[in-house]
LUMDOGU-18540 format. One record per residue (C-alpha): residue number from 0; residue in one letter; x, y, z. Coordinates in nm, 4 decimals, decimal comma. Each point is the difference from the previous one (the first is absolute). Example, Ala and Ser with C-alpha at 12.3 -4.5 7.8 and 13.67 -1.06 7.14 Angstrom:
LUMDOGU-18540
<resi:0 | resn:a | xx:1,2300 | yy:-0,4500 | zz:0,7800>
<resi:1 | resn:s | xx:0,1370 | yy:0,3440 | zz:-0,0660>
//
This chain:
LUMDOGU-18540
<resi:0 | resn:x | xx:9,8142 | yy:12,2031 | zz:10,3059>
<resi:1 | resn:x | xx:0,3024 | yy:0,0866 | zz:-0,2437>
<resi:2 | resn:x | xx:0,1563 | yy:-0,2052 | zz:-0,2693>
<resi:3 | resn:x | xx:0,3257 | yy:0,0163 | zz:0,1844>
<resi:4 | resn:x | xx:-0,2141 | yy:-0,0724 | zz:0,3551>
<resi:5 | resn:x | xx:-0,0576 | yy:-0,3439 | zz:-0,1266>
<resi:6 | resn:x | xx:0,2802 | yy:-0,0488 | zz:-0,1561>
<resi:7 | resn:x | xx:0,1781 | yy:0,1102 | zz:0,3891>
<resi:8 | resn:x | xx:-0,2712 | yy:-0,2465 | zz:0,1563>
<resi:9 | resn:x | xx:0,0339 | yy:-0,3183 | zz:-0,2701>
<resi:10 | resn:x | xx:0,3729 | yy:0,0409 | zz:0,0508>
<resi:11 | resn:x | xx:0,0055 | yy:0,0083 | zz:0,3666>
<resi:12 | resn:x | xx:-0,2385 | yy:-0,2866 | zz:-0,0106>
<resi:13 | resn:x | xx:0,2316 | yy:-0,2266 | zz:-0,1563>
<resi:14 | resn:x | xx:0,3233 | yy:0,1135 | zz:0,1448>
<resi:15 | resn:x | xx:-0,1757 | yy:-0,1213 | zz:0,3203>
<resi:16 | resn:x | xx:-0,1111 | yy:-0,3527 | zz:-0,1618>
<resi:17 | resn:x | xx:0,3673 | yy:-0,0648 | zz:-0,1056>
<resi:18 | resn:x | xx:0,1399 | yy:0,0750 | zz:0,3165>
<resi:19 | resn:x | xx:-0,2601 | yy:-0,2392 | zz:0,2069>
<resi:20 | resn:x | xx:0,1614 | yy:-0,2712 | zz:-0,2321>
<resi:21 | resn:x | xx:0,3404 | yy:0,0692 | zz:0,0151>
<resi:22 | resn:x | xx:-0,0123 | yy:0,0817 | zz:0,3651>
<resi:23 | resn:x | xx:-0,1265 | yy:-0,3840 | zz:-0,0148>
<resi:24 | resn:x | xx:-0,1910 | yy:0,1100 | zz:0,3459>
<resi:25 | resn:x | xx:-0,3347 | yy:-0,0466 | zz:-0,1659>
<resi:26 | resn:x | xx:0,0051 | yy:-0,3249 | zz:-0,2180>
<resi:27 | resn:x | xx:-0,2289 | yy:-0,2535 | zz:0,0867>
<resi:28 | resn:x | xx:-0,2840 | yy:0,2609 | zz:0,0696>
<resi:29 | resn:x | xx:0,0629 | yy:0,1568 | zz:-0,3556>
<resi:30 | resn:x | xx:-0,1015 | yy:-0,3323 | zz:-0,1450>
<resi:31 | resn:x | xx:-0,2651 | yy:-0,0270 | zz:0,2602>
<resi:32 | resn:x | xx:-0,1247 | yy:0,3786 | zz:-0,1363>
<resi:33 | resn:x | xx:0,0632 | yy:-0,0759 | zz:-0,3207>
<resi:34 | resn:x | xx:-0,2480 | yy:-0,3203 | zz:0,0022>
<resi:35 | resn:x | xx:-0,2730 | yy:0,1929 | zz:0,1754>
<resi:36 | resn:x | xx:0,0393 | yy:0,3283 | zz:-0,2114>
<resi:37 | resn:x | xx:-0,3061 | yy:-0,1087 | zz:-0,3336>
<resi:38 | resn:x | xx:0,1741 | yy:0,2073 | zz:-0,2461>
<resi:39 | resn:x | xx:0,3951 | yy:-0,1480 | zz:0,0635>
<resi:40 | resn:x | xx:-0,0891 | yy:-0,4014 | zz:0,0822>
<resi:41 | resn:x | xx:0,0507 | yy:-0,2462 | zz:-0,2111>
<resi:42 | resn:x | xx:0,1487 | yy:0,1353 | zz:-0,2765>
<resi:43 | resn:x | xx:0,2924 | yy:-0,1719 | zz:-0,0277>
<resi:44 | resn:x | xx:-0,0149 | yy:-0,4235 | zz:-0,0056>
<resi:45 | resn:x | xx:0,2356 | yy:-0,2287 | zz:0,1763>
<resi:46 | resn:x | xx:0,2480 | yy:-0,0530 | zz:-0,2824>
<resi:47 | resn:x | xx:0,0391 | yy:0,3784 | zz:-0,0500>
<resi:48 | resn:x | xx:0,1243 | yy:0,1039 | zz:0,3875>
<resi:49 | resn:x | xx:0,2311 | yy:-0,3132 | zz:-0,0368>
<resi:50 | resn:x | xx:0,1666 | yy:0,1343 | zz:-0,2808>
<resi:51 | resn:x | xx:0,0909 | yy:0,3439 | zz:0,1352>
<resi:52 | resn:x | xx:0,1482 | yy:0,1478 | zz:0,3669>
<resi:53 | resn:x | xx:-0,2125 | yy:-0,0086 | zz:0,2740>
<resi:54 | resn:x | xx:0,0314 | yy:0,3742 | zz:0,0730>
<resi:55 | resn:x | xx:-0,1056 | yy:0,0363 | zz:-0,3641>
<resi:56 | resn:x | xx:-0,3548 | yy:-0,1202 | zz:0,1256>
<resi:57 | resn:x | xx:-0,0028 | yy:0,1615 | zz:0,2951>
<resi:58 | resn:x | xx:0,0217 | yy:0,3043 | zz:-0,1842>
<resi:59 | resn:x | xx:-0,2330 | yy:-0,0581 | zz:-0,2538>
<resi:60 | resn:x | xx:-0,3212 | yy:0,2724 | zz:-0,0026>
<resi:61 | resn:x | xx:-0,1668 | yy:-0,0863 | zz:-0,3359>
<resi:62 | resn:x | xx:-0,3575 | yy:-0,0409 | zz:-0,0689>
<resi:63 | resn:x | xx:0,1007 | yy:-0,2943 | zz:-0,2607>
<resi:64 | resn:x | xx:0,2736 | yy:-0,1959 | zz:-0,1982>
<resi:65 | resn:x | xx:0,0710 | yy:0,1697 | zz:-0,3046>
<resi:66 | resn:x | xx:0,2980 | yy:-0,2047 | zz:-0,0977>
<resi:67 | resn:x | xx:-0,2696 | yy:-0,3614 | zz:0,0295>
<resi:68 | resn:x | xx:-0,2282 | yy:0,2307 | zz:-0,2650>
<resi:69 | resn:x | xx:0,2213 | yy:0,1253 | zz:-0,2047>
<resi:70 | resn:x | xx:0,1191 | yy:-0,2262 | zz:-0,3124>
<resi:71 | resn:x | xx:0,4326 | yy:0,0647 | zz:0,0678>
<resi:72 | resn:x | xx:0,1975 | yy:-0,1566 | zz:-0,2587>
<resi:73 | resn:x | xx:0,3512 | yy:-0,0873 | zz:0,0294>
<resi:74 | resn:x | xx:0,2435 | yy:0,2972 | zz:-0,1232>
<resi:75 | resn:x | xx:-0,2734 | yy:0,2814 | zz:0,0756>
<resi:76 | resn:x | xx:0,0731 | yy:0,3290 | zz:0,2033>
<resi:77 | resn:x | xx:-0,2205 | yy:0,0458 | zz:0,2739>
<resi:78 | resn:x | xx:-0,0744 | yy:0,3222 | zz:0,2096>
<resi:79 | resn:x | xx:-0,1670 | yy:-0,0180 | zz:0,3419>
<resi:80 | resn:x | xx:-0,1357 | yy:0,2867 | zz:0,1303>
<resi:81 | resn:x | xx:0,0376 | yy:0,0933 | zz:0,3555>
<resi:82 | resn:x | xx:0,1747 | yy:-0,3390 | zz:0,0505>
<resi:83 | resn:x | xx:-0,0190 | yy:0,0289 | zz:0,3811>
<resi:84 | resn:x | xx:0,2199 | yy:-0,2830 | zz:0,1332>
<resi:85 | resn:x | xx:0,0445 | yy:-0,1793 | zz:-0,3196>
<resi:86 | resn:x | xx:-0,2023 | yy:-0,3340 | zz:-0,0233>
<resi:87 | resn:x | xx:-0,1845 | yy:0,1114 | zz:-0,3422>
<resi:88 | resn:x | xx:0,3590 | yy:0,0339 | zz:-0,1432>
<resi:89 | resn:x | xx:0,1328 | yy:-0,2685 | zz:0,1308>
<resi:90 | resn:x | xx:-0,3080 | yy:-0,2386 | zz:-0,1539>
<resi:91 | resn:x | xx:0,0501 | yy:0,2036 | zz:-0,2669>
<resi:92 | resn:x | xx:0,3761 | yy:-0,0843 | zz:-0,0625>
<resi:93 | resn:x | xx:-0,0222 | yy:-0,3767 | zz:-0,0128>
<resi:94 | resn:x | xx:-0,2520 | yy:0,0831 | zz:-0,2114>
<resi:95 | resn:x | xx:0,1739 | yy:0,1838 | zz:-0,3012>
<resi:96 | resn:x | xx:0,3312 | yy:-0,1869 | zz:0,0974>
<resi:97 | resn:x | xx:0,3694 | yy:0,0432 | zz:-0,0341>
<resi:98 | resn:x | xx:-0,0258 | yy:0,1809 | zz:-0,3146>
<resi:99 | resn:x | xx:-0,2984 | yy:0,2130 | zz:0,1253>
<resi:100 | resn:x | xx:0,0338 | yy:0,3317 | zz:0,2497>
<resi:101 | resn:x | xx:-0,2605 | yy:0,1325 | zz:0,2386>
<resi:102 | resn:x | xx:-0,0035 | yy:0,3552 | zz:0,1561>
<resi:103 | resn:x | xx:-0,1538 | yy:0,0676 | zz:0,3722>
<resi:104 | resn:x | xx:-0,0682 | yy:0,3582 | zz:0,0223>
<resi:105 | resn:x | xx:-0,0624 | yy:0,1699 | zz:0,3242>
<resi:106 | resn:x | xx:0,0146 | yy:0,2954 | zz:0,2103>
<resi:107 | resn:x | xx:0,0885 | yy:-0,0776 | zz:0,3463>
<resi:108 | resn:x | xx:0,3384 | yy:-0,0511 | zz:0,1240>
<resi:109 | resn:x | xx:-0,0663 | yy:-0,2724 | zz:0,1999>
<resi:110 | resn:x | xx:-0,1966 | yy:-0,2568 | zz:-0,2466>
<resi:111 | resn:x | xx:0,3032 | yy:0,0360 | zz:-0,2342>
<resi:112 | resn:x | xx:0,2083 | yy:-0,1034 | zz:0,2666>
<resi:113 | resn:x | xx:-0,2520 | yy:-0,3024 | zz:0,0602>
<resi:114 | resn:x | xx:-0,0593 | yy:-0,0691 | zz:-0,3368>
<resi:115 | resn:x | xx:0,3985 | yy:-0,0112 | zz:-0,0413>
<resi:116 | resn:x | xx:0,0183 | yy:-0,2331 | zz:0,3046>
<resi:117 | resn:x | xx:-0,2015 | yy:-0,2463 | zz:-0,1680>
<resi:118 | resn:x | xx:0,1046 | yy:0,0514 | zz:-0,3452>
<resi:119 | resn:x | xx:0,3350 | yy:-0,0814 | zz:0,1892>
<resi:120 | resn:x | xx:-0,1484 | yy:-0,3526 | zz:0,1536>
<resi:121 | resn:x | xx:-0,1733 | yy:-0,1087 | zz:-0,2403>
<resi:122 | resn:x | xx:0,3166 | yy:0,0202 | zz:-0,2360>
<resi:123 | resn:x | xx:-0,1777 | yy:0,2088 | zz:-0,2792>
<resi:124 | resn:x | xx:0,2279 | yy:0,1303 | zz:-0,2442>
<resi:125 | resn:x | xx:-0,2501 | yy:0,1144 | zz:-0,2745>
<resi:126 | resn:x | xx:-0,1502 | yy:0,2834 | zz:0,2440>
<resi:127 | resn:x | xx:0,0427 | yy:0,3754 | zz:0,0679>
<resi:128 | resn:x | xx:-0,1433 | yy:0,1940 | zz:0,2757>
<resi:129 | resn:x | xx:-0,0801 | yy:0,3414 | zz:-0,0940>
<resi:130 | resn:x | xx:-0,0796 | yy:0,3521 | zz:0,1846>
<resi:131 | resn:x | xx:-0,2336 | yy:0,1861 | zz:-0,0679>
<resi:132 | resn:x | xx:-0,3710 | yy:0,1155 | zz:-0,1209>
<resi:133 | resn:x | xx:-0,2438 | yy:-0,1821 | zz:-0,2236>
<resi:134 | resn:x | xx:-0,0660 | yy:0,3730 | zz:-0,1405>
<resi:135 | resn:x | xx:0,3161 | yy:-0,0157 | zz:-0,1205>
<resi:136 | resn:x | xx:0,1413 | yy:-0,2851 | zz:-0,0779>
<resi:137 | resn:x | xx:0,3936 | yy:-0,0223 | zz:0,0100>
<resi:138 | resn:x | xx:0,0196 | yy:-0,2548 | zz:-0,3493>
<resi:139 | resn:x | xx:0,0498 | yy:0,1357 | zz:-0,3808>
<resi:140 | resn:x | xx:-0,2977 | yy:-0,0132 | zz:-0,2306>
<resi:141 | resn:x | xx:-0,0708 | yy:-0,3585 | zz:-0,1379>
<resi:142 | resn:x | xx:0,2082 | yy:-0,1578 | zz:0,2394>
<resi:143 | resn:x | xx:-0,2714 | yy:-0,2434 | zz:0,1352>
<resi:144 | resn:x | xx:-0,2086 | yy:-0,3246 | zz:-0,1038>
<resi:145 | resn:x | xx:-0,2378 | yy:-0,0079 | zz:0,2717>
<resi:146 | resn:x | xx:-0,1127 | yy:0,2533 | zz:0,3239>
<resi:147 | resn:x | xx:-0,1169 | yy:-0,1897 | zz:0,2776>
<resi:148 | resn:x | xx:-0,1479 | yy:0,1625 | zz:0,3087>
<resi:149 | resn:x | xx:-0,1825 | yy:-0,1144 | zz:0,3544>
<resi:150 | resn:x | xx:-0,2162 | yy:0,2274 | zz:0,1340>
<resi:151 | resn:x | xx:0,2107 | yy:0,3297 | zz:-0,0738>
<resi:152 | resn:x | xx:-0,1124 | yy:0,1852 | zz:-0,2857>
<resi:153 | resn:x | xx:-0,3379 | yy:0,1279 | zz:0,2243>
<resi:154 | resn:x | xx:0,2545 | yy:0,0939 | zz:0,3023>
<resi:155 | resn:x | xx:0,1181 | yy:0,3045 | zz:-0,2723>
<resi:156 | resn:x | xx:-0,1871 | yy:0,3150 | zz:0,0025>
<resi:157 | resn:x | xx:0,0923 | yy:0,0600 | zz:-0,3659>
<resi:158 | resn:x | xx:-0,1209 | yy:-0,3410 | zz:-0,1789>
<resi:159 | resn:x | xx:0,0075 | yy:0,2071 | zz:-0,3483>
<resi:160 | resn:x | xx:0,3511 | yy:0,0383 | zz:0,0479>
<resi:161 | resn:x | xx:0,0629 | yy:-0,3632 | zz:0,1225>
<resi:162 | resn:x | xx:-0,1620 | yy:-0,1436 | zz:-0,3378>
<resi:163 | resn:x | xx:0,1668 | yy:0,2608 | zz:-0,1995>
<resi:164 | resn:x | xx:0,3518 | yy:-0,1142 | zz:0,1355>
<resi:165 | resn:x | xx:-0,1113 | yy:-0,3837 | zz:-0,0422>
<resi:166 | resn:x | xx:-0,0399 | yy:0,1035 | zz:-0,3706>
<resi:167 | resn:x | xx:0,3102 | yy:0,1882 | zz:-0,0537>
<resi:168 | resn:x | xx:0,2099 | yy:-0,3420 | zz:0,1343>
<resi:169 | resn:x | xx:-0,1875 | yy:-0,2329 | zz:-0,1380>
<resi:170 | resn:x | xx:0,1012 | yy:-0,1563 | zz:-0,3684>
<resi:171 | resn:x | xx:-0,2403 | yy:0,0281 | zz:-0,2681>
<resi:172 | resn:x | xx:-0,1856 | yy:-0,3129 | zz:0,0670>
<resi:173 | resn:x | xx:0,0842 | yy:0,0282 | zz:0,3362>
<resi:174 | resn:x | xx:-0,2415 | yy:-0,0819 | zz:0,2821>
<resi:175 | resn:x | xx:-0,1671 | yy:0,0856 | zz:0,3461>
<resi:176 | resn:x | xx:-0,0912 | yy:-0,2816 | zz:0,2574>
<resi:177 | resn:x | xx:-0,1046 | yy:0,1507 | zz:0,3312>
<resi:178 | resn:x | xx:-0,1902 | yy:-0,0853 | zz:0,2849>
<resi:179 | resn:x | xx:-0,1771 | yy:0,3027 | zz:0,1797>
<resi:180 | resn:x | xx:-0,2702 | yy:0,0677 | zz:0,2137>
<resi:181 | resn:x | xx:-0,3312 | yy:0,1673 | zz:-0,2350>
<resi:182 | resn:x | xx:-0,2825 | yy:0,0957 | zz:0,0682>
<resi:183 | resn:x | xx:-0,3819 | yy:-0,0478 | zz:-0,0917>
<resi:184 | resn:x | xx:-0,2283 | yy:0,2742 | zz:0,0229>
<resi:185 | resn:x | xx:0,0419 | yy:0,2758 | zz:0,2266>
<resi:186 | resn:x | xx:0,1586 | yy:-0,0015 | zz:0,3251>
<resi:187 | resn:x | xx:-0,0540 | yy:0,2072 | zz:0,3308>
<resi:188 | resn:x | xx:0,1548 | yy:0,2727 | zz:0,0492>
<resi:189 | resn:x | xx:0,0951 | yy:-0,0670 | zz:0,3759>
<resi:190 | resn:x | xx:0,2332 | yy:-0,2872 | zz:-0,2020>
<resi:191 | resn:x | xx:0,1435 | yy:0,2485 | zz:-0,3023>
<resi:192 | resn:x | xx:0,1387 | yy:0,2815 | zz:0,2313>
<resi:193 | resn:x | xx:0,1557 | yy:-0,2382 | zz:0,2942>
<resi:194 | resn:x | xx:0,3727 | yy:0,0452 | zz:-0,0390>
<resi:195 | resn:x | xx:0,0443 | yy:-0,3601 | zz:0,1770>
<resi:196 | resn:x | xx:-0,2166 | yy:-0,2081 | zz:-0,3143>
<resi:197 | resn:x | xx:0,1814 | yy:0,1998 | zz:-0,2288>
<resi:198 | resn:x | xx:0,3265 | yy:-0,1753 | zz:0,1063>
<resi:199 | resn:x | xx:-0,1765 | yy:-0,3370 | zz:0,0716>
<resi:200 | resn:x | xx:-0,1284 | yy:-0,0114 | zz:-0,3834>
<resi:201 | resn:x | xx:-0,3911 | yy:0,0998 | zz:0,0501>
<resi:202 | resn:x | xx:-0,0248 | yy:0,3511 | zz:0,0109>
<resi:203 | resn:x | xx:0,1999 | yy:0,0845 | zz:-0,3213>
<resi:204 | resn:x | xx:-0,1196 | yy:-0,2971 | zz:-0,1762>
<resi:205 | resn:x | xx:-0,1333 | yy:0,0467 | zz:-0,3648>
<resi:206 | resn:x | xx:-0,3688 | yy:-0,0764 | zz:-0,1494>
<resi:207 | resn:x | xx:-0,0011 | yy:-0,2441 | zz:-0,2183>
<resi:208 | resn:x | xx:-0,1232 | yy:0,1895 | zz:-0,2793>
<resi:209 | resn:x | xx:0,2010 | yy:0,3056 | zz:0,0575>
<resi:210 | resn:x | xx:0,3863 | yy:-0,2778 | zz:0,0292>
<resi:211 | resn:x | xx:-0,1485 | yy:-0,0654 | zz:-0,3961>
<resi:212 | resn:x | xx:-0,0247 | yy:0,3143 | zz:-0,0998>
<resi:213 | resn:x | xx:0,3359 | yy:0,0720 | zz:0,1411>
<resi:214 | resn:x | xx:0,1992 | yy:-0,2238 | zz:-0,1439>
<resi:215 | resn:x | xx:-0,2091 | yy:0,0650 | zz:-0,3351>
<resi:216 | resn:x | xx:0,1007 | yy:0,3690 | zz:-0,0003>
<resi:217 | resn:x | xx:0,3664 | yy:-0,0737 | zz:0,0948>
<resi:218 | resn:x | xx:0,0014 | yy:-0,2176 | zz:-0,3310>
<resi:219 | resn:x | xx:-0,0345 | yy:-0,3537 | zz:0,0375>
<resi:220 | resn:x | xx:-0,2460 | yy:-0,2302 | zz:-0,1261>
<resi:221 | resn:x | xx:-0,1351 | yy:-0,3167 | zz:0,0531>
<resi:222 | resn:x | xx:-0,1105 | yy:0,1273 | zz:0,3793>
<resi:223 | resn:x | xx:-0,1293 | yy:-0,2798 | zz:0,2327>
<resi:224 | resn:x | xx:-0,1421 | yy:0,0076 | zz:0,3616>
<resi:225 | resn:x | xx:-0,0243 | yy:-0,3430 | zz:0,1613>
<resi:226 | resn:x | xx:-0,1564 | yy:-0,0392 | zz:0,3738>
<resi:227 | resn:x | xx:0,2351 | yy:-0,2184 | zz:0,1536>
<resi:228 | resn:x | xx:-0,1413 | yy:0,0341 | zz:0,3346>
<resi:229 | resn:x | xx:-0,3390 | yy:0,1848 | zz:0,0911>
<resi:230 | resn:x | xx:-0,0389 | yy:0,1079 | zz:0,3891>
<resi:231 | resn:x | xx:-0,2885 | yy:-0,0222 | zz:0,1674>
<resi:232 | resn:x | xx:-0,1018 | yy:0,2836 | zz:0,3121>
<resi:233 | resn:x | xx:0,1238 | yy:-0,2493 | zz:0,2370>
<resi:234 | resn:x | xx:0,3626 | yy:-0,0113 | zz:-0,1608>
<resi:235 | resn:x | xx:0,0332 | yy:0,3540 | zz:-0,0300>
<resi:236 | resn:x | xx:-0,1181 | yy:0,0326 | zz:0,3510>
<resi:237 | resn:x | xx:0,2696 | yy:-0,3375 | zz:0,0735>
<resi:238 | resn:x | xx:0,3010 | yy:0,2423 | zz:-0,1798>
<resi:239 | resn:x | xx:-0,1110 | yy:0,3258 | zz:0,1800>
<resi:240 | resn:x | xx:-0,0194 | yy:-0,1309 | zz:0,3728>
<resi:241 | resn:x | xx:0,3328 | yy:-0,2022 | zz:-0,1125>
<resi:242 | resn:x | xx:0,1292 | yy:0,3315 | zz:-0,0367>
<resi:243 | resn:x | xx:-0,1158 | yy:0,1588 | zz:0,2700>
<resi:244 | resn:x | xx:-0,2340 | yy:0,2510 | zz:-0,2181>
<resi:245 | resn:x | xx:-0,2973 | yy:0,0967 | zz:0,1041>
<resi:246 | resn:x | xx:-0,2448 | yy:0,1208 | zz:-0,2682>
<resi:247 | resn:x | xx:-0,3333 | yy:0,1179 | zz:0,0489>
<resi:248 | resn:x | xx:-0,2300 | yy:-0,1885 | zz:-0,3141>
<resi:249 | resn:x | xx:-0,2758 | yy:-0,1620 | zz:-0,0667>
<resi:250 | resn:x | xx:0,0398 | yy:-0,4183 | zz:-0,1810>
<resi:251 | resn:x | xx:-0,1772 | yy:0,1482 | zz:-0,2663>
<resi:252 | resn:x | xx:0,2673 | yy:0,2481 | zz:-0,0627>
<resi:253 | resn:x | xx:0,2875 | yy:-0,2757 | zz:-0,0238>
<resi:254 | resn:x | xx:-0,1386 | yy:-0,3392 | zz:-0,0831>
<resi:255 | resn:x | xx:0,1035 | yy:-0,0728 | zz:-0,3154>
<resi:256 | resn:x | xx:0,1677 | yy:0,3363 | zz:-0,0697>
<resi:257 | resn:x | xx:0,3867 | yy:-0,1238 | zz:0,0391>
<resi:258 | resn:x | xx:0,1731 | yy:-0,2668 | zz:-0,2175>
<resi:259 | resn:x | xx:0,3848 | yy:-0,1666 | zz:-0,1134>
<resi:260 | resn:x | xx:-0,0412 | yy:0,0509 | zz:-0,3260>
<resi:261 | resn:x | xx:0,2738 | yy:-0,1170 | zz:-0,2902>
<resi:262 | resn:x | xx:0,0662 | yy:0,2857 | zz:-0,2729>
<resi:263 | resn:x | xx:0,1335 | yy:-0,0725 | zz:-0,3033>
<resi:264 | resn:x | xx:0,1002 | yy:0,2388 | zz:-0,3360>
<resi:265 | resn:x | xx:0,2279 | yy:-0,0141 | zz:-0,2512>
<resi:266 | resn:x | xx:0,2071 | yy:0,2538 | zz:-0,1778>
<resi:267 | resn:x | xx:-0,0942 | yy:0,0188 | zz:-0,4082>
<resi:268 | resn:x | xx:0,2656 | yy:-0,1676 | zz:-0,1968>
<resi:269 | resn:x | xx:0,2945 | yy:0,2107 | zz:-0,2153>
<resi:270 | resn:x | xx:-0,2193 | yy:0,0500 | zz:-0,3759>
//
């Protein structure tokens, strides 16, 4: 499986998503999905749907809520990466405020047109939908306060890169709030070379370890892994027959091996 083979799957994946909600044939049994699905539920509270579209949730794919962890102040820039159908930016936006801007970058057609949609309802006028890749970022160098990201940088075949280009962007001082799906310990290999958990977040999914290191050698410091959710064999076994995956592993080879977790780095300050 190529670099550009996930990148054809992941996009076709999510074209697909965006439609289902726009189509607005397939609503009430998103949510249902959505609720049932152990990596996707409950992430968002009450408060946080009400304050954004509807289709903006429907849409939403993360493994966590970046924009609840990270510590937005008003007047920041903020970048989301792979910003789906916009309800990270959006949170994001009354976050920083009026006098703030946040970026939703993304590489399929139809969750910019989404994400536009609800940037549209929800009356946003301090956000900017973006094509294009998180391997190249489409923003000058030291454009941006903070890079948020749900469960997107491990969907890239090239995470070097990814980090690389969160670098460039970011400000000196700048910093990384994500929410990804890591690993702990090894995994099968039945789950590494399946095309299908590559684009649902497992198969392409960092060890914990390793997402340190990365980051380290890309050049940020103060590097932080927090579990946010740990899943058990019977929620990975939950998310696979909610996809319709079938897998052939032992418990031992998945309990405990899968988690949300929050990163966090920070660009070094200017000397």
């Amino acid at each position: 499986m190529t670099a550009n083979d996930i990148k054809k799957n992941v996009k076709q994946r999510y074209a697909k998503e965006a439609l289902k909600v726009t189509s607005g044939c397939c609503g009430a049994s998103r949510v249902d999905t959505q609720r049932s699905d152990p990596m996707t539920n409950r992430i968002y509270d009450k408060l946080q749907r009400e304050q954004v579209p509807e289709t903006a949730v429907l849409a939403s794919l993360g493994c966590g809520n970046p924009t609840a962890l990270a510590e937005l102040e008003p007047g920041e820039v903020v970048l989301d990466l792979g910003s789906g159908g916009g309800i990270d930016v959006l949170l994001s936006a009354r976050r920083v405020g009026p006098f703030g801007k946040v970026y939703g970058l993304d590489m399929t057609d139809e969750m910019i047109a989404l994400a536009n949609e609800n940037k549209r309802k929800a009356g946003a006028t301090n956000v900017e939908f973006l094509k294009g890749d998180i391997e190249d970022i489409p923003l000058p160098d030291r454009s941006v306060d903070v890079v948020i990201s749900n469960c997107v940088i491990n969907l890239s075949a090239d995470k070097n890169q990814v980090l690389r280009e969160i670098f460039r962007v970011l400000k000196p001082g700048g910093r990384v709030a994500v929410s990804d799906i890591v690993t702990r310990g090894s995994v099968s290999p039945e789950i590494r070379r399946r095309s299908d958990l590559w684009v649902r977040c497992a198969a392409g999914a960092l060890e914990e370890s390793d997402y340190r290191g990365k980051l380290a050698a890309a050049g940020f410091h103060d590097v932080d892994v927090e579990p946010t959710r740990i899943f058990g064999a019977q929620d990975v076994r939950d998310f696979l027959d909610n996809q319709e995956i079938q897998v052939d592993v032992g418990d031992a080879e998945i309990d405990g091996k899968f988690m949300s977790a929050f990163i966090r780095a920070t660009k070094p300050a200017a000397p």
